[in-house]
C-alpha beads as a LAMMPS data file, in Angstrom:
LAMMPS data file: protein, C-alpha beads

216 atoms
215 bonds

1 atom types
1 bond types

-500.0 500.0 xlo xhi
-500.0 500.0 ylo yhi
-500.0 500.0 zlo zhi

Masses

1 110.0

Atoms # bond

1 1 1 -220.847 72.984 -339.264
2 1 1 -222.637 76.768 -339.833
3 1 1 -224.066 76.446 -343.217
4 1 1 -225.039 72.886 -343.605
5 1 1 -228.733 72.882 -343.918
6 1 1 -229.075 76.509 -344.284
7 1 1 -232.350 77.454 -345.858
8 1 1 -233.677 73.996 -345.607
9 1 1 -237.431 74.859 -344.304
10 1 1 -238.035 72.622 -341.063
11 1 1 -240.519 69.576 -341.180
12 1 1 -244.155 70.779 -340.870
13 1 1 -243.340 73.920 -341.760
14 1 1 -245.435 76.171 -345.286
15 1 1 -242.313 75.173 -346.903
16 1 1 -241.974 71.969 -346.076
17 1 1 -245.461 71.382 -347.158
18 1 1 -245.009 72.786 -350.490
19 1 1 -241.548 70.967 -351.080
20 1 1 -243.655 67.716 -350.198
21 1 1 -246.856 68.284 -352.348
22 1 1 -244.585 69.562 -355.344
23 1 1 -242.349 66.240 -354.723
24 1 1 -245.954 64.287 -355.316
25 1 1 -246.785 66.032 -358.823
26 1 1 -242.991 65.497 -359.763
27 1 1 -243.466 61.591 -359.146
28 1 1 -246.348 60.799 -361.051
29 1 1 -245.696 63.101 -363.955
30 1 1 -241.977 60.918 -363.917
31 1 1 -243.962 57.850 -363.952
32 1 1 -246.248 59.474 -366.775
33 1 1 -243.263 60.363 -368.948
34 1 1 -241.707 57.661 -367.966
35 1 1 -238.935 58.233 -370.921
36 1 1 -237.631 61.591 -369.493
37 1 1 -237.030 62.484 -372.760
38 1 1 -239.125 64.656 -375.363
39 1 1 -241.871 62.645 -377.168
40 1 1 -239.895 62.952 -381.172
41 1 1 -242.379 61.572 -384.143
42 1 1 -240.245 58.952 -386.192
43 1 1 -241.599 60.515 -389.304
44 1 1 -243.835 63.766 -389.770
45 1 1 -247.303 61.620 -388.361
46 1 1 -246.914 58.312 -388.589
47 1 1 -245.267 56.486 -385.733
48 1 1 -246.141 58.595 -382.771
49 1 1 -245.211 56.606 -379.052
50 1 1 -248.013 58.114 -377.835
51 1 1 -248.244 59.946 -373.882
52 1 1 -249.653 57.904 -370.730
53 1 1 -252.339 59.374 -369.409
54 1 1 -251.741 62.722 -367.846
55 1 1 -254.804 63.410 -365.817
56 1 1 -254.370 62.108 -361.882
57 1 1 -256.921 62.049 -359.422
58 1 1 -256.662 64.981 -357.376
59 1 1 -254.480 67.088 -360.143
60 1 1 -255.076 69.760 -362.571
61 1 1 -253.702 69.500 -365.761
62 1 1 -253.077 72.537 -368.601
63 1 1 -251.330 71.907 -371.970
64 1 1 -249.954 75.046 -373.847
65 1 1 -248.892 75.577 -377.023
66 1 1 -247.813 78.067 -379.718
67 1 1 -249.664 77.792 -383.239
68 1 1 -247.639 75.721 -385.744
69 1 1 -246.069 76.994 -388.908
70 1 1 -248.009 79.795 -390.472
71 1 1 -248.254 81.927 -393.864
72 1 1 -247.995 85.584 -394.472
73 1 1 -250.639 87.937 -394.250
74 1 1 -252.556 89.838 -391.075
75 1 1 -254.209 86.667 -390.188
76 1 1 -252.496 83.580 -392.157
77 1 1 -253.583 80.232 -392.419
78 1 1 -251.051 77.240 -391.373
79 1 1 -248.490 76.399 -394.283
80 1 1 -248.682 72.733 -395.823
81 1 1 -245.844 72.503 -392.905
82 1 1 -247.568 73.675 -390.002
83 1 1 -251.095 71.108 -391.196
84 1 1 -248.415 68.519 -390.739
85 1 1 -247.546 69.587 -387.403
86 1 1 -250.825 69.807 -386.245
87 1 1 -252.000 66.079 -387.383
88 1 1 -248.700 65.114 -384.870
89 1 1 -250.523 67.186 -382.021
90 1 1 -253.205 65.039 -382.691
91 1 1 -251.393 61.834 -382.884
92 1 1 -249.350 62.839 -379.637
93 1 1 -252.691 63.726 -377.516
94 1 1 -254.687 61.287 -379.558
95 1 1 -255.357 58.844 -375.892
96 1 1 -255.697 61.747 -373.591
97 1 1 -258.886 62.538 -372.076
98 1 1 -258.926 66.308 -372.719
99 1 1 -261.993 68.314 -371.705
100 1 1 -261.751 71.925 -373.291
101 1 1 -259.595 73.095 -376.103
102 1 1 -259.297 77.118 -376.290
103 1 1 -258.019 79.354 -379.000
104 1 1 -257.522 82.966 -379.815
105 1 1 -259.898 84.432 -382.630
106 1 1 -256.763 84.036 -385.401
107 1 1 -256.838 81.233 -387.975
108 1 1 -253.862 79.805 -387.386
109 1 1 -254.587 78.855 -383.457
110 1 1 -257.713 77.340 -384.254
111 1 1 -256.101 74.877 -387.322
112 1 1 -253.722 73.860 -385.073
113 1 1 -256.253 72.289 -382.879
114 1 1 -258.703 71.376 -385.832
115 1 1 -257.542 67.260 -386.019
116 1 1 -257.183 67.406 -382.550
117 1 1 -260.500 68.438 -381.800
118 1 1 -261.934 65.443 -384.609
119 1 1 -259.593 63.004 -382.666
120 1 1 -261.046 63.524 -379.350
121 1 1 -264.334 64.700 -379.974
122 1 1 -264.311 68.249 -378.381
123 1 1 -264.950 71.169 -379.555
124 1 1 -262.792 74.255 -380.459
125 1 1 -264.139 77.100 -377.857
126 1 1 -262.391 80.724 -378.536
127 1 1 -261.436 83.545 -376.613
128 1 1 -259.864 87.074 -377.437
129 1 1 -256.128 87.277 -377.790
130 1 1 -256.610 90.284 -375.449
131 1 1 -259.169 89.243 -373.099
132 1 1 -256.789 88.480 -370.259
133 1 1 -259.760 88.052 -367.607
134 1 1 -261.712 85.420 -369.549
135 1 1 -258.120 83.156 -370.082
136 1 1 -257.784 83.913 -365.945
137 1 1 -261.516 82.613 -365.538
138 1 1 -260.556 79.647 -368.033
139 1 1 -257.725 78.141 -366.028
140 1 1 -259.221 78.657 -362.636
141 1 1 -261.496 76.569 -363.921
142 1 1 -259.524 73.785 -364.343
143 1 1 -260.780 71.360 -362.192
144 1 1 -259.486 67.563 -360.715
145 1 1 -258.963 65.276 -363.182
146 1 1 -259.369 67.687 -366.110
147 1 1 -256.908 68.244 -368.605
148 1 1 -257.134 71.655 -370.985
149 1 1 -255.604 72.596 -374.141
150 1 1 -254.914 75.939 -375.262
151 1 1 -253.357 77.057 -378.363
152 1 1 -252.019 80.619 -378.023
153 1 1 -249.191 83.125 -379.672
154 1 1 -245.177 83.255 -378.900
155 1 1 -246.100 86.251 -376.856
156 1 1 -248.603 84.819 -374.703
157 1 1 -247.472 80.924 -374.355
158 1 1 -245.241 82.371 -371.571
159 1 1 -248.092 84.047 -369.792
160 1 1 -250.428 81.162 -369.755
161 1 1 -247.984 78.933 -367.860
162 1 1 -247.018 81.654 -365.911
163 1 1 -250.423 82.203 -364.814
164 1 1 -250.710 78.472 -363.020
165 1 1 -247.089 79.162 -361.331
166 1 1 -245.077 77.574 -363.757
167 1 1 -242.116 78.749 -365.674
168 1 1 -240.666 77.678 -369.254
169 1 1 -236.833 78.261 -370.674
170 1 1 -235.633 79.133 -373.741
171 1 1 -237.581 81.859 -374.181
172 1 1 -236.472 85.698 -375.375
173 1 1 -237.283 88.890 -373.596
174 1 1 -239.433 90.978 -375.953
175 1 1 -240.569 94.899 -374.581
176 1 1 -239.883 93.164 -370.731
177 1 1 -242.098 90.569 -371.530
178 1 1 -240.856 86.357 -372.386
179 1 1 -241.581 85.001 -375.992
180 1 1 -240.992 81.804 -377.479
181 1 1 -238.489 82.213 -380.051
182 1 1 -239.847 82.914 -383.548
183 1 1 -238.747 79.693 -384.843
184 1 1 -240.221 77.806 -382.650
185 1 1 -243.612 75.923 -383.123
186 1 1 -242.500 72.448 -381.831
187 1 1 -243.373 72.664 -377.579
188 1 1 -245.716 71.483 -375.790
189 1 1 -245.830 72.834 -372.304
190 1 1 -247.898 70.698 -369.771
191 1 1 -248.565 71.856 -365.991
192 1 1 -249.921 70.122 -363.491
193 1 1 -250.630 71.155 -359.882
194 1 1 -252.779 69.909 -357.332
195 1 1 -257.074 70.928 -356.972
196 1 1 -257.918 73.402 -355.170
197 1 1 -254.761 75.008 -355.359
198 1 1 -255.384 78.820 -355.646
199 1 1 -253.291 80.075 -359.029
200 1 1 -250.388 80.502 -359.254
201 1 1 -250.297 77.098 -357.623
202 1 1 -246.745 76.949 -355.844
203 1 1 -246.582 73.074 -356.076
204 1 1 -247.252 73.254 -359.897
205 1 1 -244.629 70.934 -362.000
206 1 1 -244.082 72.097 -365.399
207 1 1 -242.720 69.348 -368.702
208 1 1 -241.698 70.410 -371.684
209 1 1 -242.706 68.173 -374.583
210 1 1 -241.159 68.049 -378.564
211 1 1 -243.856 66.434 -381.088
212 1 1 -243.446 67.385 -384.752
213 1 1 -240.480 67.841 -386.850
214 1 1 -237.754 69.081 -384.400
215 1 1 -237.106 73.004 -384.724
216 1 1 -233.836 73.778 -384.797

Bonds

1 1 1 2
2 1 2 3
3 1 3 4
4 1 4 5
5 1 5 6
6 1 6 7
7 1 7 8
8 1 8 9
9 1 9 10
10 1 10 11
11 1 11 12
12 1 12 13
13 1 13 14
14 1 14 15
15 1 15 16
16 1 16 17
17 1 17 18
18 1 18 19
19 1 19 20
20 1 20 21
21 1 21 22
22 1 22 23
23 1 23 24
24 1 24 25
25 1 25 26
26 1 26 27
27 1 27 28
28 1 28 29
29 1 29 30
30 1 30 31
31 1 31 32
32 1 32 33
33 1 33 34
34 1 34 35
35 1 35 36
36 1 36 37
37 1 37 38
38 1 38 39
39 1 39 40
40 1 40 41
41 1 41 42
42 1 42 43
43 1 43 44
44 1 44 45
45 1 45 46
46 1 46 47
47 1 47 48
48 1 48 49
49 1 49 50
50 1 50 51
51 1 51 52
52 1 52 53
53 1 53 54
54 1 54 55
55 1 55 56
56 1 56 57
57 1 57 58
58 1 58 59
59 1 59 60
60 1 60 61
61 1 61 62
62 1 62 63
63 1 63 64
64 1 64 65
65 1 65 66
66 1 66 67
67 1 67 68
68 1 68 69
69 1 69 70
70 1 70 71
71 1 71 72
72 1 72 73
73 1 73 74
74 1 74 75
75 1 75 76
76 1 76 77
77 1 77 78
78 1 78 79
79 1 79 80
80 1 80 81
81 1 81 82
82 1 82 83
83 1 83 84
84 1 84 85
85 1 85 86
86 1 86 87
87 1 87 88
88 1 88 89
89 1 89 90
90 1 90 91
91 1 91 92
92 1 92 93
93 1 93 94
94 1 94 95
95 1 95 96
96 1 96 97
97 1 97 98
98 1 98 99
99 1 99 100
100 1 100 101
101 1 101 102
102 1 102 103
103 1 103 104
104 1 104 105
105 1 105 106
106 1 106 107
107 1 107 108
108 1 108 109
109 1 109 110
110 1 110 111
111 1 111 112
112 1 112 113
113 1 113 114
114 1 114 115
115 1 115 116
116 1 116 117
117 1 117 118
118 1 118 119
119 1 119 120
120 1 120 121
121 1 121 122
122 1 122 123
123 1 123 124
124 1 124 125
125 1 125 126
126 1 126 127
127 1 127 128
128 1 128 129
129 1 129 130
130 1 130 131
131 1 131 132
132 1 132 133
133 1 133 134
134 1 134 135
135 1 135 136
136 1 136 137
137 1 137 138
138 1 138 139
139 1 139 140
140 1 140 141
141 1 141 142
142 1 142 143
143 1 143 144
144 1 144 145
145 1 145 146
146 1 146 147
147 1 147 148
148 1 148 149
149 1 149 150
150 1 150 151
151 1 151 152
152 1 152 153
153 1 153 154
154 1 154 155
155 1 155 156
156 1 156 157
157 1 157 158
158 1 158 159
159 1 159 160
160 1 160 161
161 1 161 162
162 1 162 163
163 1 163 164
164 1 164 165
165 1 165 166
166 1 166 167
167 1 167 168
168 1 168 169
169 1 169 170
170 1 170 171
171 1 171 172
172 1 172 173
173 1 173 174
174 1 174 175
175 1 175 176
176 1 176 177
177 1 177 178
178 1 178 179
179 1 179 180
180 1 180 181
181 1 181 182
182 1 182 183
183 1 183 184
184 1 184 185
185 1 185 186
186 1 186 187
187 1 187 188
188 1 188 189
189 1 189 190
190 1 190 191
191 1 191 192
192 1 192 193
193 1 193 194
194 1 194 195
195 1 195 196
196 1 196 197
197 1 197 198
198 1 198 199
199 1 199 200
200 1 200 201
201 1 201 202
202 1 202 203
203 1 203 204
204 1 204 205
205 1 205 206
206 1 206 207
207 1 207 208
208 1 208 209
209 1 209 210
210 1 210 211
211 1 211 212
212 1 212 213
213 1 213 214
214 1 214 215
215 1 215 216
């Protein structure tokens, strides 16, 4: 009957192709996250089920995330809440083998990824909040097997998934532009897409991850 099929691309086709490789990211990151469900902390650190392994051979990996809890002030430090929040990133990513962990130039990006950093023995590299074509260079970078970290701002969380093809929900449009709600500071958004890809990767597969004290 007219209609059945309609839009399906044909086998061999671009389409197709894409459909398939994206269908490939989908099933290991499944068998990754086995769960399904958002990794929760049983108590503020303690008691983490820690990820499997995200990195794949022949896959790119990028984890994003907003700063935790922070103070008042033009450039706050992390409140005694948000410190807590970033020992559970820490717990959470503690067996991952990350290779670079970026930052903006404000305090409270870089303390989020401070016990991180000690648990995995990498260094904290940082780029400018505003310098858009360094963060571009950053994740084309990205190669097989890698896995990179970056610790932005509600307003630019959005953007850096964005940038490797992927997409988040829940987010609020702000001046045209997505944010992650303001009381939000419990994701963590991890894309994966196959090397060589050019960016935005179509075949990219993005999970959303709770660690911390839920937000509600």
């Amino acid at each position: 009957m007219a209609g059945i099929g309609a839009g399906v691309p044909s086998a061999g086709s671009p389409q197709w192709k894409v459909q398939l490789r994206r269908l490939s990211v989908i099933g290991w990151m499944v068998l990754c996250l086995s769960c399904g469900q958002p990794e929760r902390l049983k108590d503020e650190v303690t008691g983490e089920s820690r990820m499997e392994d995200q990195t794949r051979p022949g896959y790119c990996t990028l984890m994003v995330l907003r700063h935790a809890e922070k103070g008042s002030g033009a450039d706050p430090d992390l409140t005694e809440e948000g410190h807590q929040r970033a020992e559970a990133l820490a717990q959470l990513l503690a067996g991952q083998p990350v290779h670079r962990l970026l930052c903006t130039e404000y305090r409270r990006t870089r303390q989020t990824l401070e016990p991180l950093s000690s648990k995995v023995g990498v260094e904290i590299e940082t780029i400018q909040a505003s310098d858009a074509p360094a963060w571009r260079e950053a994740m084309a970078r990205i190669g097989a097997e890698e896995c990179v970290v970056i610790c932005g701002h509600q307003n630019t969380v959005p953007l850096f998934v964005e940038e490797v093809g992927g997409s988040i929900g829940g987010t609020e449009r702000v001046s045209g532009q997505n944010w992650i709600p303001g009381h939000v500071f419990d994701r963590l958004y991890i894309s994966c897409w196959p090397a060589g890809d050019p960016l935005p990767s179509s075949a990219v597969v993005t999970q959303e991850v709770q660690y911390g004290i839920e937000c509600n």
